[in-house]
C-alpha positions in Angstrom: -25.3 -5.0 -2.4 -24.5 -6.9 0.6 -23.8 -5.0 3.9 -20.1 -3.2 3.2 -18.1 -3.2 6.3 -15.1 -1.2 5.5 -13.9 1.2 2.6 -10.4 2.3 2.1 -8.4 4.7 -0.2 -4.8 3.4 -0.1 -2.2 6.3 -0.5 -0.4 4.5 -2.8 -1.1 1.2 -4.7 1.4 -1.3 -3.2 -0.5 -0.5 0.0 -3.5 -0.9 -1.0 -2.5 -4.4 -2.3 -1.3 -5.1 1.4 -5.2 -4.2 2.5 -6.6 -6.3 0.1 -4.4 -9.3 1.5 -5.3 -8.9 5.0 -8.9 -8.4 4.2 -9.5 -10.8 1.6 -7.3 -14.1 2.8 -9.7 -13.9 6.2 -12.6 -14.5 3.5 -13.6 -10.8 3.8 -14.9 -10.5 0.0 -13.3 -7.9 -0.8 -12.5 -5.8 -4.2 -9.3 -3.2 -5.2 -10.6 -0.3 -7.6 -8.3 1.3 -9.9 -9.0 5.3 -9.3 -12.9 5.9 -8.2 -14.8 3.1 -9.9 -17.8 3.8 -12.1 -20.9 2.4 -11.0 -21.4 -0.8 -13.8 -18.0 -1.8 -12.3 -19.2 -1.5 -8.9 -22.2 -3.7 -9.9 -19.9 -6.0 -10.8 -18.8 -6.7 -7.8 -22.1 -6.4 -5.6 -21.6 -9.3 -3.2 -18.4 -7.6 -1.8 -18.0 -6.8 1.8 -14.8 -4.2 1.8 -14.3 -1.8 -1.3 -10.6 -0.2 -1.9 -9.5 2.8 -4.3 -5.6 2.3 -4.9 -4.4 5.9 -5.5 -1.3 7.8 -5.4 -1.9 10.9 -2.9 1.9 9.1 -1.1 3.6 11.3 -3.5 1.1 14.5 -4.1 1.9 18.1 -2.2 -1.0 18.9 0.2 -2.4 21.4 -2.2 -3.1 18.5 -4.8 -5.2 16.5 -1.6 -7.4 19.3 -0.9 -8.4 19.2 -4.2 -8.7 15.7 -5.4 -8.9 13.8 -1.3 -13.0 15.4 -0.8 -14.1 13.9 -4.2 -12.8 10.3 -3.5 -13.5 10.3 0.0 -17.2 11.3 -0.4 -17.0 8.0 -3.2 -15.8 5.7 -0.1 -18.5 7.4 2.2 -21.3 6.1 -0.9 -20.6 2.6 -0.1 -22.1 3.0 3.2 -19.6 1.4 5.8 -19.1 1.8 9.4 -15.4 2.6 9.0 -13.6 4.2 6.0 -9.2 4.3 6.2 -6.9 6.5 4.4 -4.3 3.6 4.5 -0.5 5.2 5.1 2.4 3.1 4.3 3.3 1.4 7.7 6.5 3.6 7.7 4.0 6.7 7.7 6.9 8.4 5.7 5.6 11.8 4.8 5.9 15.6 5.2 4.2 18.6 5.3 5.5 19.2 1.0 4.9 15.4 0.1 2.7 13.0 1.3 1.3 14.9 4.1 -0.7 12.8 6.1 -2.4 15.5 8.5 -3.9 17.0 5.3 -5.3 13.7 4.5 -7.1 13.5 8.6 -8.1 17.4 7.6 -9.5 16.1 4.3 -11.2 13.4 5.9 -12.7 15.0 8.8 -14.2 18.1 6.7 -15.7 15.5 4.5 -16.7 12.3 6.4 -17.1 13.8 10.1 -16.7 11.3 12.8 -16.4 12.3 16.6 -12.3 11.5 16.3 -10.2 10.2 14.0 -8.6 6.6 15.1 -4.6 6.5 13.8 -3.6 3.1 13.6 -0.1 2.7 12.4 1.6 -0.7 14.3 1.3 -3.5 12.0 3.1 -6.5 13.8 2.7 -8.6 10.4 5.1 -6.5 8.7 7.4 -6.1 11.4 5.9 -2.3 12.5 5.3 -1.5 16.0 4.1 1.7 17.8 5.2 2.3 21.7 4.7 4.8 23.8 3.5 6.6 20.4 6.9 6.2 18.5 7.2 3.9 15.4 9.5 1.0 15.4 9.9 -0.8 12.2 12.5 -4.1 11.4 15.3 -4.2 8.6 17.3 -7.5 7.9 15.8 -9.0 11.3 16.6 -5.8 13.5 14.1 -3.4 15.0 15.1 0.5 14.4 13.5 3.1 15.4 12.5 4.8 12.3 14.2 7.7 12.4 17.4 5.5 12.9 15.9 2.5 10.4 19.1 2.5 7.7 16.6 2.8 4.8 13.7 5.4 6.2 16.1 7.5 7.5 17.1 8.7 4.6 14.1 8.0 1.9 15.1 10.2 -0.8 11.6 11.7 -0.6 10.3 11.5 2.8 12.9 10.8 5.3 11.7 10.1 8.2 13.4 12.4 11.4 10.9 11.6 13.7 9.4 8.6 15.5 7.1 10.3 18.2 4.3 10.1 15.7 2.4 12.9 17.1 5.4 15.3 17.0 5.8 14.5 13.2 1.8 15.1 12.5 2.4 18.4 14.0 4.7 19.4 11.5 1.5 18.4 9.2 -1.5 19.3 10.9 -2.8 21.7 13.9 -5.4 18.9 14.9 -4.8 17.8 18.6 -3.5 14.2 18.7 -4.3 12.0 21.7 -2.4 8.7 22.5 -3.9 5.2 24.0 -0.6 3.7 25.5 0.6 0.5 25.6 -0.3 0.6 29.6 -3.9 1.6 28.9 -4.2 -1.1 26.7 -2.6 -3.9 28.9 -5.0 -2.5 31.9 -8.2 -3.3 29.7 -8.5 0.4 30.1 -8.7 1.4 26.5 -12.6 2.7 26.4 -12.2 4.9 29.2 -8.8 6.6 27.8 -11.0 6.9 24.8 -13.8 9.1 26.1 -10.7 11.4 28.4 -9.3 11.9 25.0 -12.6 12.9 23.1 -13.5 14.7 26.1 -10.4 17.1 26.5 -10.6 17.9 22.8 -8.2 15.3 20.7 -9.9 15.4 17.5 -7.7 12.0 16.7 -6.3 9.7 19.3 -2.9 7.0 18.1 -3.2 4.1 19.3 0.0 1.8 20.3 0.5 -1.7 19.3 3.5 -4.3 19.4 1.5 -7.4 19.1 -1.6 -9.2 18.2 -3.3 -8.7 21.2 -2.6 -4.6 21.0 -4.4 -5.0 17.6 -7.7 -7.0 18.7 -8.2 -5.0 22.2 -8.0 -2.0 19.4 -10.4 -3.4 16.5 -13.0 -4.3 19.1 -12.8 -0.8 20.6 -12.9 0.7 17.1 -16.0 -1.3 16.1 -17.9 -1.0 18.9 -17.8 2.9 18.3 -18.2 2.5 14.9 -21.5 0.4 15.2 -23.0 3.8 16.8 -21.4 5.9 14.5 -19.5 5.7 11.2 -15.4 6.2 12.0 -13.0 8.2 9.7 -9.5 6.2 10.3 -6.6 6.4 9.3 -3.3 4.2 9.3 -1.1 1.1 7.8 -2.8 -2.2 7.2 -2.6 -2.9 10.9 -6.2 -1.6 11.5 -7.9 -3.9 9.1 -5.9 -6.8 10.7 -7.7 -5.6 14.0 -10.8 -5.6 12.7 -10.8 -9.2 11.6 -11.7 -10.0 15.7 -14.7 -8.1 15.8 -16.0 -9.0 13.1 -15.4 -13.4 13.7 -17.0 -12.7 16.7 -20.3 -10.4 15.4 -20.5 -13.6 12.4 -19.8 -10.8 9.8 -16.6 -13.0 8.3 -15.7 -16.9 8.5 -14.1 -17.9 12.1 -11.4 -19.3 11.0 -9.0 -18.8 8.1 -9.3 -21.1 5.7 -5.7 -22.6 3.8 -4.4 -20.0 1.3 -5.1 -21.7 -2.3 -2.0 -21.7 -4.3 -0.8 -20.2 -7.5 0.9 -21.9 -10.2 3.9 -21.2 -11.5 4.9 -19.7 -14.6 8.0 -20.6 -17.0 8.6 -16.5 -17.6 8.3 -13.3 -14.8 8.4 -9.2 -15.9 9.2 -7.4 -13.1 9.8 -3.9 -13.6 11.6 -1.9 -10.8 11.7 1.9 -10.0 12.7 1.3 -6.1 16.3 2.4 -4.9 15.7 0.8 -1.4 18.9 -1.7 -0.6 15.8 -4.6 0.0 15.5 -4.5 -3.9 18.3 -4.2 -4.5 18.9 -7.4 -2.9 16.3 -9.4 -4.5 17.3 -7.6 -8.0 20.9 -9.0 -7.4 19.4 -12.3 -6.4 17.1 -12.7 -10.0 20.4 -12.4 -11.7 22.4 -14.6 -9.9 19.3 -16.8 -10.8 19.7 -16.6 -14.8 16.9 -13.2 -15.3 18.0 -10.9 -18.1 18.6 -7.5 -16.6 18.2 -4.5 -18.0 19.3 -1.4 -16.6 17.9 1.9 -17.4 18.9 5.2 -17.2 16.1 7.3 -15.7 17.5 10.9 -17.0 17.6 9.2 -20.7 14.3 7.8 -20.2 12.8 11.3 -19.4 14.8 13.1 -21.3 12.7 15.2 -24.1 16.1 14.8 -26.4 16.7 11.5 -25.8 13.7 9.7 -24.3 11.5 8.7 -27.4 15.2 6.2 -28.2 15.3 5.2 -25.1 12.7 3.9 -24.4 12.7 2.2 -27.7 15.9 0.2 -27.3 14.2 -0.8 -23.7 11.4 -2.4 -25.5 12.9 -4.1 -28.0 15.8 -6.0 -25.6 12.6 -6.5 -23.4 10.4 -8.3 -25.5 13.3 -9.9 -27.1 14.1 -11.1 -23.7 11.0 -12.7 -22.8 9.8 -14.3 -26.2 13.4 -16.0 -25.9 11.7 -17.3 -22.8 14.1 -15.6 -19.7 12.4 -13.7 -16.9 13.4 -10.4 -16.9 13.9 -7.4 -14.4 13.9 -4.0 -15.8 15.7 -1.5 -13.1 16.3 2.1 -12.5 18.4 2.0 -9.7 20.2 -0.7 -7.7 20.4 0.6 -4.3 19.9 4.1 -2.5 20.3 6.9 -4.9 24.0 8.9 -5.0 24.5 11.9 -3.1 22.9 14.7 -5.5 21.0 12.4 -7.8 16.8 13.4 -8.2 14.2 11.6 -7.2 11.7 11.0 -10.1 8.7 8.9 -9.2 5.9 10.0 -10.5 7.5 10.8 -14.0 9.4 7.8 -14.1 6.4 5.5 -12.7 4.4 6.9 -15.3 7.3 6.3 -18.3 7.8 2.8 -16.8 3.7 2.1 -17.4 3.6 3.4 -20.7 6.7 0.6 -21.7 5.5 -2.3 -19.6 2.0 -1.6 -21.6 4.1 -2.0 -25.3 5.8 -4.6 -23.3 2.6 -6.7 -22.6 1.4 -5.8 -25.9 4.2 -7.4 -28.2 5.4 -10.5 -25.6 2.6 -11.1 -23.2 3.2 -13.2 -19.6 0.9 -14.1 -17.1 2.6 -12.6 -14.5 4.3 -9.1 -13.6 6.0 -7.8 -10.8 6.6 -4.2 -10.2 8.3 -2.9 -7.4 8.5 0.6 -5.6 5.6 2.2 -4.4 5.7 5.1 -6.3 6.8 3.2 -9.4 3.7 0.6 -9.4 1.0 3.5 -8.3 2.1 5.9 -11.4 2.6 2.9 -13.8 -0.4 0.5 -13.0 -2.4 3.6 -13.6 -1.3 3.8 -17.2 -2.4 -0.2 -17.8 -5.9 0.8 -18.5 -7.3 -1.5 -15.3 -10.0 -0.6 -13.5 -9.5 -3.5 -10.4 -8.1 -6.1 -9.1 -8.9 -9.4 -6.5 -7.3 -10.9 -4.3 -5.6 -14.5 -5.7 -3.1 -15.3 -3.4 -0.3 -14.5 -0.6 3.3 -15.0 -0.8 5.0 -13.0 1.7 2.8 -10.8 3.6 2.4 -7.5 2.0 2.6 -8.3 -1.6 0.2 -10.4 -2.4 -0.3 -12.4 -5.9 -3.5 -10.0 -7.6 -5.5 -10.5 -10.3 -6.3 -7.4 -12.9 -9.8 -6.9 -14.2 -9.5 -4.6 -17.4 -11.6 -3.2 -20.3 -10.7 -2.5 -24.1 -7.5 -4.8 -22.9 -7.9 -8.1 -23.3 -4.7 -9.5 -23.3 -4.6 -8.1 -19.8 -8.0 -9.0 -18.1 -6.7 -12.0 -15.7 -3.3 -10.8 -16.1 -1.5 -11.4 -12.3 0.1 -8.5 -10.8 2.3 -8.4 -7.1 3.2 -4.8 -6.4 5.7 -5.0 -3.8 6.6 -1.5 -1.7 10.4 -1.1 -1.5 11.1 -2.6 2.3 8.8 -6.0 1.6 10.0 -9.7 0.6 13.3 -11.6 1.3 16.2 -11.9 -1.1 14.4 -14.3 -3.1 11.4 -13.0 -3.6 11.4 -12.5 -7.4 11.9 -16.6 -7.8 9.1 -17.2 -5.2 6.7 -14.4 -7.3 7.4 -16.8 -10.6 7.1 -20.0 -8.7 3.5 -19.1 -6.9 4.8 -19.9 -3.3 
């Protein structure tokens, strides 16, 4: 195996797709794994330089990552890189009930060590920026603070009420949280900030970022502490991004970016929905206007023990009549924020929505499916019987065009996949998925 750089579990699998993106369209060879991989698939993919595990610890209760986070973290720490990342959404939407990323940097630190923990969260690519240690993050072309951001505000799982990210870890975690301002970093005085911060006790340290230059002052900073000893991170896709500096100027990745290839188009598109985020609902609209099939369904029928087996049933069958007739189609449990009252479902209904889209594949196959919602596509990619996925190529940043690599499945080894997180892609995103571009 070929020196690994960097390792990441991604806290839910759109995420983790997001990584991949950043890492692989530098020409950082780079592989997604599907739950911890099993050796023969690791063989597999020997020549890679950055290993991912796509899971779903987004939506777990912190009781569920202390026991399942040591196990997959010690798999990361096998690979033998510098730097492993428990990659957050860039939102960093969590709580200390759901999604609680201070257990995670507990988790991490108990099993992986590391003198601090580096938070990375600012990810100017996607329109995520951290000042003075609060989170900033763009909807429709305007910047919100996220606690006043008109979608994250009021996440029907993990509002977010806070932007001072230190103050909302605290809700999470007791673990003393230093900051590297955006000051510090404009003064070139990052390293010594650094060692105050180690030395007075922070056992992690945010750093701020609003721009490229934030990132790479950061990703050298990181590395060169890393070269002496390995680094526990944590953070959006923002702290591979800074990482691709360090490592063009070290010779570990090509110096310059080569032109993206391409994808094809294809004459028919599943997408599959469990988002309720007004940015899907958009695009949902949008593929409609454009001629898709839509088919609505009711997530209480779906999941109902009554009612459910039917359901889902009738859903197949207008499916898979849909797209033998030839139409793209876009399956949907909601269209827009949920109603006052109404029940989140994710992980039930991301699982329900797998076990269709796999009868789906089965009866009408396409060579291309979209699924988005980031607890939709973790819960139902994990029923499709994968085990990883590459890198083929972007189409807006954050939900990139993947290829799955399966066993026992035939019918869906090469099969393409974009899992798209709720916030990502403009209002025609489901046309540009189809089209390759």
């Amino acid at each position: 195996m070929d020196r690994a750089l960097y390792a990441y579990y991604g806290d839910d699998f759109t995420g983790s797709t997001d990584v991949l993106e950043v890492l692989a369209s530098a020409g950082v060879r780079s592989v997604l794994f599907i739950g911890a991989p099993q050796e023969r698939h690791v063989r597999r993919f020997s020549g890679c330089q950055a290993f991912g595990i796509a899971g779903d610890s987004r939506s777990r209760t912190p009781q569920w990552m202390r026991a399942h986070l040591p196990a997959l973290f010690a798999r990361l720490g096998d690979f033998g890189a510098p730097i492993t990342h428990y990659k957050t959404c860039s939102t960093f939407d969590s709580s200390p009930q759901i999604g609680s990323i201070g257990r995670a940097l507990e988790v991490g630190h108990e099993t992986l060590g590391g003198p601090f923990i580096p938070i990375v969260v600012a990810a100017p690519h996607l329109g995520r920026y951290v000042a003075f240690g609060n989170l900033f993050a763009s909807a429709a072309g305007t910047v919100h603070r996220i606690d006043r951001h008109p979608t994250m505000r009021s996440h029907p799982v993990t509002p977010m009420h806070e932007a001072d990210l230190r103050r909302h870890l605290a809700a999470q975690t007791s673990m003393r949280i230093g900051l590297i301002d955006l000051p510090t970093l404009a003064g070139n005085a990052a390293a010594e900030a650094l060692a105050r911060c180690v030395g007075a006790g922070d056992q992690a340290v945010l750093f701020d970022g609003v721009g490229e230059a934030d990132l790479q002052q950061t990703g050298r900073l990181l590395w060169a502490n890393a070269c002496s000893h390995t680094l526990f991170c944590a953070g959006s896709s923002g702290l591979p991004y800074a990482l691709l500096a360090p490592w063009r100027d070290a010779g570990l990745i090509p110096a310059r970016r080569e032109a993206p290839p391409r994808s094809r188009p294809v004459d028919t598109l599943l997408v599959m929905s469990g988002s309720c985020s007004p940015v899907t609902e958009r695009q949902i609209q949008a593929a409609l206007r454009a001629g898709y099939h839509g088919i609505a369904l009711d997530p209480t029928a779906l999941l109902s023990a009554a009612h459910g087996r039917e359901a889902g049933e009738l859903l197949v069958r207008e499916a898979v009549g849909s797209l033998r007739d030839g139409r793209s189609t876009v399956v949907y449990s909601a269209l827009g924020p949920l109603s006052a009252g109404a029940s989140a479902s994710g992980e039930a209904l991301g699982r329900r929505m797998g076990e269709l889209l796999s009868r789906i594949l089965a009866e009408a196959p396409v060579p291309r499916v979209l699924l988005a919602g980031g607890d939709t596509s973790s819960h139902a990619v994990a029923q499709l019987g994968l085990y990883a996925l590459t890198w083929t190529a972007s189409l807006e940043p954050g939900a990139p065009l993947c290829r799955a690599h399966a066993e026992g499945r035939t019918d869906l080894e090469g099969l393409e996949l974009v899992l798209k997180g709720g916030q990502v892609g403009s209002e025609a995103f489901f046309e540009r998925v189809r089209l390759g571009r």
